[in-house]
N, C-alpha and C positions, 0 to 999 in steps of 0.2 A: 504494500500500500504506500504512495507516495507520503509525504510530508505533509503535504497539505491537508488531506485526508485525515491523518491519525491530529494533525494540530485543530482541524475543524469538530470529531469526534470530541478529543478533549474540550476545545471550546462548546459545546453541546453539554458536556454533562456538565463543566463548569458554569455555564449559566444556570441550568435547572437547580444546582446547589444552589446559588446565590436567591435564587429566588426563596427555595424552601428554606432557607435562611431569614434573610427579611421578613417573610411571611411569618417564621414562627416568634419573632423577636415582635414583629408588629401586632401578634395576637396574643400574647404575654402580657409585654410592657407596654403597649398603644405604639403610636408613629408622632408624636409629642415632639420629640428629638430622634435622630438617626441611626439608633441604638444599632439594628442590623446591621447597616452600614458597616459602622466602627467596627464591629464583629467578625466581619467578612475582609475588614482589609486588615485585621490585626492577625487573624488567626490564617490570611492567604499569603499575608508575609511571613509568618511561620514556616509555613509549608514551603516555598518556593526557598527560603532560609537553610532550614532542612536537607530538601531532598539538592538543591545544588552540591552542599556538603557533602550529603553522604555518596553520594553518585558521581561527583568531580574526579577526576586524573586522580588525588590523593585518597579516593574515598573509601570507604569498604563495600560499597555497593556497585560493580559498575556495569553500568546498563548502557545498549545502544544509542546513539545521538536520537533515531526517533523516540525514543523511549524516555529520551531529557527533553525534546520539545515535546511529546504529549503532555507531561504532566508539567511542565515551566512556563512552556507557551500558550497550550490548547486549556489544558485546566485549570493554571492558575491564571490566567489569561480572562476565562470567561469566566472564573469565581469575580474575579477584584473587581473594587468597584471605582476606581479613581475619579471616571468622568461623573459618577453619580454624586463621590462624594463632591467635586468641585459644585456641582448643580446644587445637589442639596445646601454649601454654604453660601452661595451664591442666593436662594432663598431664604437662607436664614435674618441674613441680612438684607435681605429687599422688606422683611418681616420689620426692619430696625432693632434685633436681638444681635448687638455691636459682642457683647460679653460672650453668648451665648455661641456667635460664628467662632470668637477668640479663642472658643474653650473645645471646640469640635476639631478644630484646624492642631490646636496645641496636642489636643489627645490623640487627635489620627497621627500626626507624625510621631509624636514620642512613643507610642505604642505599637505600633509596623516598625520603629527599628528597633525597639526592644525587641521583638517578635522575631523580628529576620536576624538579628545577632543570637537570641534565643537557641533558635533552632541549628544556626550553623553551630554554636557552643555542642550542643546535645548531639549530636550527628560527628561532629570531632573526638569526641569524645567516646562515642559510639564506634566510631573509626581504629580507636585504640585499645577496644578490648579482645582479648583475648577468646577464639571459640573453639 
């Protein structure tokens, strides 16, 4: 299967995630503030964090190039949500919630790189044990 293909499949289930994601964040906690959102790009910078680690040249996993764009490009690709989050602050503030944008923007970015250093830490690490 070409690349595009396996990058289009992963993009396909990575959006259906992101949706059952928001969906179940918004039927929880309301849609008040972007909670799903933040959710989806903290825990897709994880992943993408992660699986680069442990699957890179130095990794203990290592998988095909199509097998690192499915899940880097196609998956976490159609998980994230960047263009939603830009939209969503973009509304927050046309709402005139000045703090409120302050505090979504401050939490998506400290949060995705925690998340993405997270992951590569754990996957390093992971990389170093012994089996």
């Amino acid at each position: 299967m070409s690349a595009y293909l396996w990058i289009a499949l992963g993009s396909a289930i990575g959006g259906v995630a992101r949706y059952g994601v928001t969906y179940l964040f918004a039927a929880t906690v309301g849609d008040g503030f972007p909670w799903g959102t933040l959710a989806i790009n903290v825990s897709g910078s994880w992943l993408i964090g992660f699986f680069n680690t442990l699957s890179g040249t130095d990794g203990r996993v290592l998988v095909p190039v199509r097998v690192r764009q499915f899940v880097m490009i196609g998956i976490c690709g159609g998980y994230t949500t960047f263009s939603a989050f830009s939209l969503e602050t973009l509304n927050i503030l046309q709402r005139g919630a000045v703090l409120s944008a302050a505090a979504y923007v401050t939490a998506s970015a400290t949060l995705c790189l925690a998340a993405v250093w997270s992951g590569h830490l754990l996957a390093a690490r992971t990389n170093r044990l012994a089996f």
